[in-house]
N, C-alpha and C positions, 0 to 999 in steps of 0.2 A: 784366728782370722787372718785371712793374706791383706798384706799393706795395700792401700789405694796411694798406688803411685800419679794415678791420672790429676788427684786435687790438690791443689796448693793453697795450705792454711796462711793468712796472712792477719798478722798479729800487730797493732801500734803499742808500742812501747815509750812511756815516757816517768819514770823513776820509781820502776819495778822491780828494784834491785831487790826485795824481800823475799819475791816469789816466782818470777818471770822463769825461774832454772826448771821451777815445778811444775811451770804450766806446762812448758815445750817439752816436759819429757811426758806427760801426761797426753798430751796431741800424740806426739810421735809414735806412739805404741798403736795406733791407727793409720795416722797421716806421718809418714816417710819428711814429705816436703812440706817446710814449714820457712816462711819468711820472717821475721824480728825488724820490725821498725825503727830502732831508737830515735825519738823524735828530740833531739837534743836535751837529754836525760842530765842531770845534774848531779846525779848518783853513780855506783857502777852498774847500773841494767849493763850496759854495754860487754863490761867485762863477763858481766854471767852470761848477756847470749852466747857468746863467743864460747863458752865451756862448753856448751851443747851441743847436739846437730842441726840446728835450726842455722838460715844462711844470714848473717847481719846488716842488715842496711843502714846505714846512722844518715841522718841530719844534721848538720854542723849547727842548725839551733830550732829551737821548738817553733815548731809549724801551726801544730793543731792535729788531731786524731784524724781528719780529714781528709787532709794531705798526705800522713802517713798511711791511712789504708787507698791512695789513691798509686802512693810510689809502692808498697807488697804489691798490690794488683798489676800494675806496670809490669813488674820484676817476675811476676810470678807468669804473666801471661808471656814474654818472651821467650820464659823455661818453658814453653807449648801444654801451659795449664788447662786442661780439658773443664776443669769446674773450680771454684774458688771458697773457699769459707774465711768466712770475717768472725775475728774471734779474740776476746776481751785478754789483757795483758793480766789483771788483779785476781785472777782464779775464780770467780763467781761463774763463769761457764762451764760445763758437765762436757765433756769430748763424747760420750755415749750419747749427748743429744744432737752433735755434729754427725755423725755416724749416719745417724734415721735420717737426719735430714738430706743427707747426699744420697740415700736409697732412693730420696724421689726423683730426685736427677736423672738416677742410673737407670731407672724404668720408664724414666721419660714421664711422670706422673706432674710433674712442672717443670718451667725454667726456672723459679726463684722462689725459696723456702725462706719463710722468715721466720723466728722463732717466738713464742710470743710466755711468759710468764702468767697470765690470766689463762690461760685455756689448760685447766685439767690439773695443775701443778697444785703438790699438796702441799710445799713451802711457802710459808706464809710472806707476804711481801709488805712492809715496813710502811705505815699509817703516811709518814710524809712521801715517801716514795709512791706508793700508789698516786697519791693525790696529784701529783707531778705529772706520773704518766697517762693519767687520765684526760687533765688538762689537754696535754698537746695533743692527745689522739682528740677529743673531743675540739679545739679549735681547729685541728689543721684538715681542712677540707679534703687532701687528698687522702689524707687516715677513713674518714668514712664514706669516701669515692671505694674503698678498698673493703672495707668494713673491718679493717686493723685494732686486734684490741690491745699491741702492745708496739705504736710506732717507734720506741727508742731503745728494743733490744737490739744490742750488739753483735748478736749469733744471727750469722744467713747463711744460706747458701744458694751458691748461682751460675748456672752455666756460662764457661765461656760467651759466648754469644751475647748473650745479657752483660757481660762487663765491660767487652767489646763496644756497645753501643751506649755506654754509660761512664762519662765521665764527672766525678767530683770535683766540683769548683770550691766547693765552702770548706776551709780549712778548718774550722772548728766544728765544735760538738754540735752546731746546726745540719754539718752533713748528712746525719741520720732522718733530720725531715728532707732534704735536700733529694735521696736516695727514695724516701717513698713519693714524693712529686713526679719523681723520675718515671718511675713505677707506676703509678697513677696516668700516667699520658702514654705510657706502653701498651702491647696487645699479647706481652708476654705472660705464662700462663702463672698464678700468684698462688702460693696454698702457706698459711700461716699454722704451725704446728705446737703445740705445747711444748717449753723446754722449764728445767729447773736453772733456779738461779741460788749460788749459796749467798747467803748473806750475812758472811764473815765480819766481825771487828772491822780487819780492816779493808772489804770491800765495799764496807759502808761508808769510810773516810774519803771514798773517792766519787762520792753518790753525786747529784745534782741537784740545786736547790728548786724551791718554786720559782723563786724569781728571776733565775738564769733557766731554768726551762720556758716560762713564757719569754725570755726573751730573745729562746732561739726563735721562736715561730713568728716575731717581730721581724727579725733579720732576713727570715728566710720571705717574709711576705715583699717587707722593702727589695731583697734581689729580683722575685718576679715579677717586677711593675715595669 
């Protein structure tokens, strides 16, 4: 397969020092251009990005996942990034499903692919985790404005243009409702595609509770008033 030089994978990083060396050489065998967040990591992420070919951006201190995919997107669009993928530091995302999903880009079949773990995937997804993400897709109005069956997967992808005119204010893990509100007041074109997600040991250790899931969609409600 010839590299896609045109997308720039952009990755938040915050104390992946376990596995962060695996993911980016797992991206790179696709995607050439690959950004590393460190969101002021208290590990050595940092030192492992830096082993890699992924380019490093550090935070002198932890921002939030938010803010880190909003400075890749920055960083990545100056490098004259034609499309962008947003893509999990803990290895639970499959780069074969980043792939498909930038084919729709390239055919022009949408501007923004989101990936969704309910649609088609034969990996099973963890009793409290579902319940989670059902919750927010089920309260957050713009999720079934969209008819989103999976508002807080971390794997997207999206043309220039669309991140152009999208910027992230919410530095925490609410950016991902944040990003479908966005989206929901757009006239950009949306197609949600089945992706696998692993759910490693320890990509479970990094999951999200119930209670901090309803509480992004609190936060996110309080900033839209």
């Amino acid at each position: 397969m010839v590299a896609d030089t045109g997308t720039w994978v952009v990755i938040p990083v915050y104390n992946e020092e376990a596995v962060i060396a695996d993911v980016v050489s797992e991206v790179a065998a696709h995607f050439p251009n690959i950004a590393c967040i460190d969101d002021g990591s208290r590990d050595g992420s940092a030192d492992r990005i830096a082993s890699t070919s992924a380019h490093l951006i550090r935070h002198p201190i932890n921002l939030g996942q938010g803010a880190s995919l909003q400075t890749g997107i920055e960083y990545a669009l100056r490098r004259d990034a034609e499309r962008i993928v947003t893509f999990d530091a803990d290895g639970q995302h499959d780069v074969e499903d980043a792939v498909r999903m930038v084919e729709f880009l390239i055919r022009d079949r949408a501007d923004v692919v989101l990936g969704s773990r309910f649609l088609g995937s034969s990996e099973p997804v963890p009793v409290l985790k579902r319940l989670v993400l059902r919750t927010v897709a089920t309260l957050s109005p713009a999720s079934r404005k969209l008819k989103l069956t999976d508002a807080h997967n971390g794997l997207r992808a999206l043309n220039r243009a669309v991140v152009e005119d999208m910027r992230i204010s919410m530095n925490g893990m609410a950016h991902a409702s944040e990003i479908v509100a966005l989206l929901a007041r757009s006239s950009w074109r949306i197609q949600e595609v089945p992706v696998t997600i692993r759910y490693t040991e320890y990509s479970r250790s990094k999951g999200q509770s119930l209670f901090n899931g309803v509480n992004i969609l609190f936060d996110l409600s309080v900033r839209q008033r």
